[in-house]
KOLDRENLUM-613628 format. One line per 2 residues: number of its first residue (from 1); their letters; for each residue z, x, y of C-alpha. Coordinates in nm, 2 decimals. Layout:
<recs>
NUM> A> Z,X,Y  ...
</recs>
This chain:
<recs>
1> XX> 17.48,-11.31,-7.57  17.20,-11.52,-7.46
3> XX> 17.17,-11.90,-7.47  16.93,-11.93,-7.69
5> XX> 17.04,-11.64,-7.97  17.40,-11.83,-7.99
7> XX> 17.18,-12.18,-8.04  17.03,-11.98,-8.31
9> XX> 17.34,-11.88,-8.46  17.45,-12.21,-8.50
11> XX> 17.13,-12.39,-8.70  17.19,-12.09,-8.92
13> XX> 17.55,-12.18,-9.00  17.75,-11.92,-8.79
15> XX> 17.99,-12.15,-8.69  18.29,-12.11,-8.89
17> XX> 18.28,-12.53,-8.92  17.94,-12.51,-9.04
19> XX> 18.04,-12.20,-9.28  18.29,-12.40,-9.41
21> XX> 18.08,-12.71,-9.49  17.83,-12.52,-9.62
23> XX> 18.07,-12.38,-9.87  18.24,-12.70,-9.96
25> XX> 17.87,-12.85,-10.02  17.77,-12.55,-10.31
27> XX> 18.09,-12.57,-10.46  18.09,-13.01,-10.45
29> XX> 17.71,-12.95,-10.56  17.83,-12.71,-10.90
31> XX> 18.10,-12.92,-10.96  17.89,-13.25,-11.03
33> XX> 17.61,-13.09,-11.16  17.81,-12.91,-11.41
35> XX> 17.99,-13.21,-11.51  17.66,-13.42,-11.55
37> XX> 17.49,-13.12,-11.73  17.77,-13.13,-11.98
39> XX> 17.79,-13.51,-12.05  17.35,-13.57,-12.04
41> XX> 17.09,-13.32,-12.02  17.01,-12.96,-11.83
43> XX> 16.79,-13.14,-11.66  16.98,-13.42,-11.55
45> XX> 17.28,-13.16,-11.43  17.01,-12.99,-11.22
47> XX> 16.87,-13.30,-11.06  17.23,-13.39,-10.95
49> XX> 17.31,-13.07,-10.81  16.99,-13.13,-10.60
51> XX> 17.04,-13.42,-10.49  17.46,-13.36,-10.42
53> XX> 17.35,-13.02,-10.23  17.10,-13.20,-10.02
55> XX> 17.36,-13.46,-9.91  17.62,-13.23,-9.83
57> XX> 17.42,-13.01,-9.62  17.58,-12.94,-9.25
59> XX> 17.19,-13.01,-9.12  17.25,-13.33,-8.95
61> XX> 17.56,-13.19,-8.77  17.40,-12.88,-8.70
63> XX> 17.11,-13.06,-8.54  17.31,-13.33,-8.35
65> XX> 17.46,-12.95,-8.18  17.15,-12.81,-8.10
67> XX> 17.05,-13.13,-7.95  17.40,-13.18,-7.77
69> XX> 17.32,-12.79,-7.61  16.99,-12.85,-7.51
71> XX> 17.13,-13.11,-7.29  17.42,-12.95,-7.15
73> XX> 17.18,-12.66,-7.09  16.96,-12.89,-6.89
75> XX> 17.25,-13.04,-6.69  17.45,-12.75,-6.63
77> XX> 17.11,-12.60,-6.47  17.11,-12.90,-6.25
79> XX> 17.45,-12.84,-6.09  17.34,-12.51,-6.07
81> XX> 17.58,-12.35,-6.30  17.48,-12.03,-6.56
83> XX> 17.63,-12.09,-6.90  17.62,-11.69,-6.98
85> XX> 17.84,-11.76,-7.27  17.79,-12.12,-7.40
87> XX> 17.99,-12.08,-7.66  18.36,-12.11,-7.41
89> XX> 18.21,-12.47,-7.27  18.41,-12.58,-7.62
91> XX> 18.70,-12.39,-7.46  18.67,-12.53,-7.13
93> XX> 18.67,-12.90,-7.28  19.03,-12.82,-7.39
95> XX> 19.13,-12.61,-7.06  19.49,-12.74,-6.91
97> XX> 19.52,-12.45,-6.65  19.30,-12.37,-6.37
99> XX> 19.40,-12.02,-6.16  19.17,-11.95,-5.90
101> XX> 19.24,-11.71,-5.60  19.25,-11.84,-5.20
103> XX> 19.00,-11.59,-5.03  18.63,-11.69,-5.09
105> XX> 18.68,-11.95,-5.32  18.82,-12.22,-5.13
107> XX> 18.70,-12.04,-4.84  18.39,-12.07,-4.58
109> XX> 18.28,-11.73,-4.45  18.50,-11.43,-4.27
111> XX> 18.82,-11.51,-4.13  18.89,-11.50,-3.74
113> XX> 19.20,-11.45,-3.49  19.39,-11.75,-3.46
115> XX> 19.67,-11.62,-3.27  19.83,-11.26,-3.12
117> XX> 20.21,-11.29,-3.03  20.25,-10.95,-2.90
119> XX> 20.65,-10.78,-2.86  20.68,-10.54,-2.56
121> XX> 20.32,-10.49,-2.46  20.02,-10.75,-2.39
123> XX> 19.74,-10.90,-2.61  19.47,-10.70,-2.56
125> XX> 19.69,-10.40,-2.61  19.79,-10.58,-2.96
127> XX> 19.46,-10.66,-3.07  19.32,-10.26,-2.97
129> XX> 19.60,-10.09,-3.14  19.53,-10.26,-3.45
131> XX> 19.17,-10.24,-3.43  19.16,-9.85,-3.40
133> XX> 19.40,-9.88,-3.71  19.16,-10.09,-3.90
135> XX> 18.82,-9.88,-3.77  18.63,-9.83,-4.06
137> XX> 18.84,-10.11,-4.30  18.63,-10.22,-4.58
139> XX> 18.93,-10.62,-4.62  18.77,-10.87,-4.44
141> XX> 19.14,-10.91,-4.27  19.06,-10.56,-4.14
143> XX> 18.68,-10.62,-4.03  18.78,-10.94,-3.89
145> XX> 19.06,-10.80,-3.63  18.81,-10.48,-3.55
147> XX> 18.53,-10.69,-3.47  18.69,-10.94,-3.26
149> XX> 18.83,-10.62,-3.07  18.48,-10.49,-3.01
151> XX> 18.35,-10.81,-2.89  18.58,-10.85,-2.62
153> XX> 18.51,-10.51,-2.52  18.82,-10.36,-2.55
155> XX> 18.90,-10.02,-2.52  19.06,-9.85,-2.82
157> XX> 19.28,-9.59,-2.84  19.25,-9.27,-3.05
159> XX> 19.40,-9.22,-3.36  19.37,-8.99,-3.62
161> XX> 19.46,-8.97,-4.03  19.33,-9.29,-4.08
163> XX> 19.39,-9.47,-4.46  19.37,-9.80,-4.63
165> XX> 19.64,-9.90,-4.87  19.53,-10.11,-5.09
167> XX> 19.65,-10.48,-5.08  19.89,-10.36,-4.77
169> XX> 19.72,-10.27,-4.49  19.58,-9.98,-4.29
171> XX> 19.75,-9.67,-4.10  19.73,-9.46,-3.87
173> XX> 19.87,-9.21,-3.63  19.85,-9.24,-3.24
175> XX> 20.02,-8.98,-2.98  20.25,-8.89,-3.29
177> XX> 20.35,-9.25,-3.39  20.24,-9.40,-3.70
179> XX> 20.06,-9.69,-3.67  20.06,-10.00,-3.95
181> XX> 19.89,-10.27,-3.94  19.96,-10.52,-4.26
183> XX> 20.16,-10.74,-4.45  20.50,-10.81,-4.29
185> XX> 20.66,-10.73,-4.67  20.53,-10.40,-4.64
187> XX> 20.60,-10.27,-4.32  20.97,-10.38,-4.37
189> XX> 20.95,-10.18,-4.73  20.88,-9.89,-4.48
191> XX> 21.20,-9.93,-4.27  21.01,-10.11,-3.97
193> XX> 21.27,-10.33,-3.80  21.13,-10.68,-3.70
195> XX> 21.32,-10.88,-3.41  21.42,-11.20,-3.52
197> XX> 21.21,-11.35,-3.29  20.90,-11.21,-3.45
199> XX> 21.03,-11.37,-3.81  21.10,-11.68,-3.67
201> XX> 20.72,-11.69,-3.56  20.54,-11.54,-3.86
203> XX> 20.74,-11.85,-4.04  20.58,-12.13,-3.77
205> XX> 20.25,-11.94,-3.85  20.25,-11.95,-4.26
207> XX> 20.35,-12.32,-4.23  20.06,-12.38,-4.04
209> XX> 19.84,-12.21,-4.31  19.78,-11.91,-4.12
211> XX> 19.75,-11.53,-4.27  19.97,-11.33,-4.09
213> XX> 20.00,-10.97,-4.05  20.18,-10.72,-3.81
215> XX> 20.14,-10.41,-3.60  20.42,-10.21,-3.60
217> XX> 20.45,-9.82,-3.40  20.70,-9.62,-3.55
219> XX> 20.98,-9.78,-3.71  20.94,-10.10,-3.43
221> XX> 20.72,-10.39,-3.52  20.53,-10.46,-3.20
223> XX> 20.36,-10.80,-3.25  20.20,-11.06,-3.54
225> XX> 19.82,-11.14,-3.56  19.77,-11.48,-3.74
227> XX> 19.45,-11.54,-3.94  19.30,-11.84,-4.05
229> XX> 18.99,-11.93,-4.25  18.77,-12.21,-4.23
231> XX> 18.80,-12.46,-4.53  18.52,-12.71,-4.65
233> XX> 18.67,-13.06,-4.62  18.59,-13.17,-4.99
235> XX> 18.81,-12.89,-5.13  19.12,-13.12,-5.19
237> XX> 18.89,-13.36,-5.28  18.80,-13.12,-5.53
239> XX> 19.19,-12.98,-5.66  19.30,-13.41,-5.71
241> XX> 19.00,-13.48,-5.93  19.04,-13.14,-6.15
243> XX> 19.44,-13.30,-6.16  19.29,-13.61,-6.25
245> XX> 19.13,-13.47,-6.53  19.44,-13.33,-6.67
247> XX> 19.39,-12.97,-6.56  19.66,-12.81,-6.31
249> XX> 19.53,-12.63,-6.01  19.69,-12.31,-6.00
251> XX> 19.63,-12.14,-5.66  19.74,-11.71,-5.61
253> XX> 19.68,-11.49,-5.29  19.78,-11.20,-5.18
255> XX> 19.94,-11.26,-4.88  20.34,-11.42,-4.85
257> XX> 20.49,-11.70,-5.07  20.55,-11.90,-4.78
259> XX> 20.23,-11.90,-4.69  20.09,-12.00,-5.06
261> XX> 20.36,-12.24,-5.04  20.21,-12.41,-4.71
263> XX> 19.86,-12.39,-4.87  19.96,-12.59,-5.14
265> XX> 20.12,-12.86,-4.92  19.78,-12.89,-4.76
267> XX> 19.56,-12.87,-5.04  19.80,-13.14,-5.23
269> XX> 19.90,-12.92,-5.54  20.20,-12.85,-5.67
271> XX> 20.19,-12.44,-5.77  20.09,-12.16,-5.56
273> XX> 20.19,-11.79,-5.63  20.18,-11.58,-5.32
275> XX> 20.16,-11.16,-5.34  20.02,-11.16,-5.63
277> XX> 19.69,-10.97,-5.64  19.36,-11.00,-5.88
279> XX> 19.53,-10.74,-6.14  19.89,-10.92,-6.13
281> XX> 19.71,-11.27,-6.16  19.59,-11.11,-6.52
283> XX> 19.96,-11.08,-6.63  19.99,-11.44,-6.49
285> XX> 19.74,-11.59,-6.69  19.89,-11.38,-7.04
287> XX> 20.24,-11.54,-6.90  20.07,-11.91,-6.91
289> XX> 19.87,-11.90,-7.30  20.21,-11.74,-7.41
291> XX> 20.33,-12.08,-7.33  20.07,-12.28,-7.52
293> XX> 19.85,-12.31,-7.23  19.48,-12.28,-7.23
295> XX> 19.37,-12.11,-6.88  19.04,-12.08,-6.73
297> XX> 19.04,-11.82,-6.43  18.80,-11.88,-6.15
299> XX> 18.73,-11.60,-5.88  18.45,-11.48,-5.73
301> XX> 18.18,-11.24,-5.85  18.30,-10.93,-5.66
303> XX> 18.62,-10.99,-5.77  18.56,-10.99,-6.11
305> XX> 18.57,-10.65,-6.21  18.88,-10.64,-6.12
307> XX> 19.03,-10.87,-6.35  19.03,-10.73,-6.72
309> XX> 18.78,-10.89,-6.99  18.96,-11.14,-7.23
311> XX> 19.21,-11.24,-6.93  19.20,-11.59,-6.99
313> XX> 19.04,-11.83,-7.23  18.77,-11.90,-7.00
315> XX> 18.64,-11.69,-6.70  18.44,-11.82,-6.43
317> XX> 18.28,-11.65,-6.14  18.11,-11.83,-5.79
319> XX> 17.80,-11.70,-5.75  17.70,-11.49,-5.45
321> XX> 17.41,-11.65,-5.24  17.19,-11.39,-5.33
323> XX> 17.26,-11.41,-5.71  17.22,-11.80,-5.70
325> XX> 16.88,-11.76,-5.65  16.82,-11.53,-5.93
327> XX> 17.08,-11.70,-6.20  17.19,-11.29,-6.27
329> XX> 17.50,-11.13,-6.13  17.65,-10.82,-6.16
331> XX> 17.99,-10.98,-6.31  17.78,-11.11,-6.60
333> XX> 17.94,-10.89,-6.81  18.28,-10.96,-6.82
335> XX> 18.21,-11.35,-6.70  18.11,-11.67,-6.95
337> XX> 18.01,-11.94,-6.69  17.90,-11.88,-6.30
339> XX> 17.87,-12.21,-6.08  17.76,-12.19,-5.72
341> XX> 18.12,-12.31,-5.61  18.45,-12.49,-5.71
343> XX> 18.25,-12.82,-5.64  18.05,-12.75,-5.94
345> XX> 18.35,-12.76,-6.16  18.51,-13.07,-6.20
347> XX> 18.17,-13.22,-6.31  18.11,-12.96,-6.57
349> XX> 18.42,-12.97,-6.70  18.33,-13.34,-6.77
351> XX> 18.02,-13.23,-6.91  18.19,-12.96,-7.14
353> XX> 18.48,-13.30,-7.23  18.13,-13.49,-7.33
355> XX> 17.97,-13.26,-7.53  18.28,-13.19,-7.77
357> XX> 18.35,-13.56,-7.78  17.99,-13.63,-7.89
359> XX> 17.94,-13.32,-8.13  18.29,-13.43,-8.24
361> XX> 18.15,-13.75,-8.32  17.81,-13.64,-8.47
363> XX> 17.98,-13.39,-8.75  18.24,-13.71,-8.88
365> XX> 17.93,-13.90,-8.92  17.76,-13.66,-9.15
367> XX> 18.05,-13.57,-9.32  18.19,-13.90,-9.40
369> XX> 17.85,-14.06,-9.43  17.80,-13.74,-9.75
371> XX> 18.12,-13.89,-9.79  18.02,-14.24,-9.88
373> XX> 17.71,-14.14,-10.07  17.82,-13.95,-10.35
375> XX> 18.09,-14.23,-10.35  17.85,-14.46,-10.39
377> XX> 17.61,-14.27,-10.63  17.93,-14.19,-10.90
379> XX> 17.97,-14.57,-10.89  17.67,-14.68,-10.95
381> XX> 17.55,-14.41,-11.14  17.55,-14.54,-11.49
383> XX> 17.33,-14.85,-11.39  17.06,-14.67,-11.25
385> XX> 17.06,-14.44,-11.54  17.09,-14.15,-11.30
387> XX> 16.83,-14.20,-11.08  17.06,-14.33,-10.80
389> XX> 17.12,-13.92,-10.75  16.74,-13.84,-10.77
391> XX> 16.66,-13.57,-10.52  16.42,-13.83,-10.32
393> XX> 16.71,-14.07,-10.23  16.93,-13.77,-10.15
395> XX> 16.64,-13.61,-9.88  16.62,-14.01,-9.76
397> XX> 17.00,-14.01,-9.74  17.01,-13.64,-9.52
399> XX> 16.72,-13.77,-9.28  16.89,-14.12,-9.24
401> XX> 17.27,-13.90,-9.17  17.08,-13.68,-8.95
403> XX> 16.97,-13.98,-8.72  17.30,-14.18,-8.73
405> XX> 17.40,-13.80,-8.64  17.21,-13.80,-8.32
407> XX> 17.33,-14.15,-8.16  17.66,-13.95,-7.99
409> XX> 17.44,-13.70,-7.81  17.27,-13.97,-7.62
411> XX> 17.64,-13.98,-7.43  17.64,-13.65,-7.32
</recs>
């Protein structure tokens, strides 16, 4: 729904607060000018139920929103986030849980070789045998070890029967061997034997942060190939002032739970689910709002198809660079808020906190301030001979609520 058409909604009383007010007034409204019909004149009766009606009215609230929006609209712009649905900023004011994946969101382009500990054959012989494996990979794990392979020139051998599995690896079949090339979980799943020596390193390497995957010919593993990605240095930064702020950083990747584990020491956070995919992080987020938990999911706009609509509370996407430019993405659909990265969020979550504060504030001035009026006006009633309720005070009264309305929105 567009900005604008759920701005709309709201002046016309689509909110169910506003509903509810609205309501509340006719009925207030009937029920005074039916008792001051009864007890003076028809005319009298009517006057009052003018003049309660007026009061009553959710108008000053509803403006002091449409104000508040036109604000957050204008600030949000400025850290260049899209509020496609601006209705779940409300839900992001109250979000406790943030899961966000490892991969493109805390990271800074493609991933490259850090390390090749090779078992009965040499490095370059490592590196090729997994490259003609991963010929043709579409996982940037996968592009990664094949292009590094092809810029040092090395010389691959053939395979055949080629596949991608999907969050595993790739394999292949070489002078009658298969070939895997994947997550160490994985090839042990399909009876590979790994030497204890090889364990012993992939450990070193997740506790250093690395990705880590392994070759294996047959039913021997023959070496590890540890991957790291380059990390902007304000990202834990980033993670302590979202924990500041009373929402807990939730990190999930795909790869081992020792190496989510050693992430989180790094990054400072305290949870981090490893082999968990995009789809399994959807029964995740159900696991935490089962627990009274209100999640916001943040992944990136490829990703998002993946994860089903209605996942979370609230579901944000980074923008791609050539999407940023244009305010439009593909994962519009299923997304309510798109920000250009995970800097962007701690300040917009403040923003959303702000806005529900100050609209907050703006509706229990109107209402209390209706409130206070018609209290006033049954008291004093009787020595104005009724004119205390005369529509003219009562449209005096609404313009003077609907400024003392507007005072909290200068906040945001």
């Amino acid at each position: 729904m567009d900005c604008q058409e759920e701005m709309g909604g709201i002046l016309l009383g689509n909110s169910i607060s506003s509903r509810q007010q609205l309501i509340a007034a006719i009925v207030l409204a009937l029920l005074f000018g039916f008792y001051h019909g009864m007890t003076g004149t028809i005319v009298r009766g009517g006057l009052v139920f003018c003049s309660t009606l007026l009061v009553c009215l959710p108008l000053p609230g509803m403006l002091a929103t449409w104000l508040a929006q036109k604000r957050v609209l204008q600030q949000a712009e400025s850290l260049g986030a899209a509020l496609l649905r601006l209705q779940r900023l409300a839900v992001l004011a109250e979000t406790d849980t943030l899961l966000f994946p490892y991969r493109d969101v805390l990271t800074q382009g493609e991933p490259h070789i850090a390390a090749l500990m090779p078992e009965g054959m040499s490095q370059a012989g490592l590196l090729a045998l997994a490259a003609a494996a991963e010929r043709g990979a579409t996982h940037p794990i996968g592009c990664a070890i094949y292009a590094t392979a092809m810029e040092r020139c090395l010389r691959l051998p053939r395979v055949s029967a080629q596949a991608e599995q999907a969050h595993h690896g790739a394999e292949a079949l070489c002078t009658g061997d298969t070939v895997r090339v994947g997550a160490i979980d994985w090839l042990r799943a399909e009876g590979v034997h790994f030497s204890a020596e090889l364990l012993t390193t992939a450990d070193q390497m997740y506790c250093r942060g690395e990705s880590v995957v392994a070759l294996s010919m047959g039913k021997r593993a023959r070496g590890l190939i540890a991957l790291s990605y380059d990390m902007s240095d304000s990202v834990r930064a980033v993670l302590a002032e979202l924990a500041r702020a009373d929402m807990t950083p939730i990190l999930f990747t795909s790869s081992a739970q020792k190496f989510a584990h050693a992430l989180a020491k790094q990054l400072g956070i305290s949870t981090a689910y490893g082999n968990l995919s995009a789809k399994k992080c959807a029964r995740e987020a159900q696991f935490l709002q089962s627990r009274g938990h209100i999640v916001a999911l943040l992944d990136v706009a490829a990703n998002s198809s993946q994860i089903p609509p209605g996942t979370a509370d609230v579901h944000l996407v980074i923008l791609s660079s050539q999407s940023a430019e244009t305010g439009k993405d593909t994962a519009s659909d299923v997304a309510d808020i798109a920000i250009p990265s995970i800097a962007a969020l701690p300040p917009l979550v403040a923003l959303s906190r702000r806005m529900s504060v100050a609209c907050n504030h703006s509706h229990s001035i109107a209402l209390f301030g209706a409130l206070i009026f018609l209290l006033a006006a049954t008291i004093f009633f009787p020595w104005f001979d009724g004119s205390f309720m005369s529509p003219h005070i009562a449209v005096t009264c609404l313009i003077f609520l609907a400024l003392l309305a507007l005072l909290p929105i200068r906040r945001i």
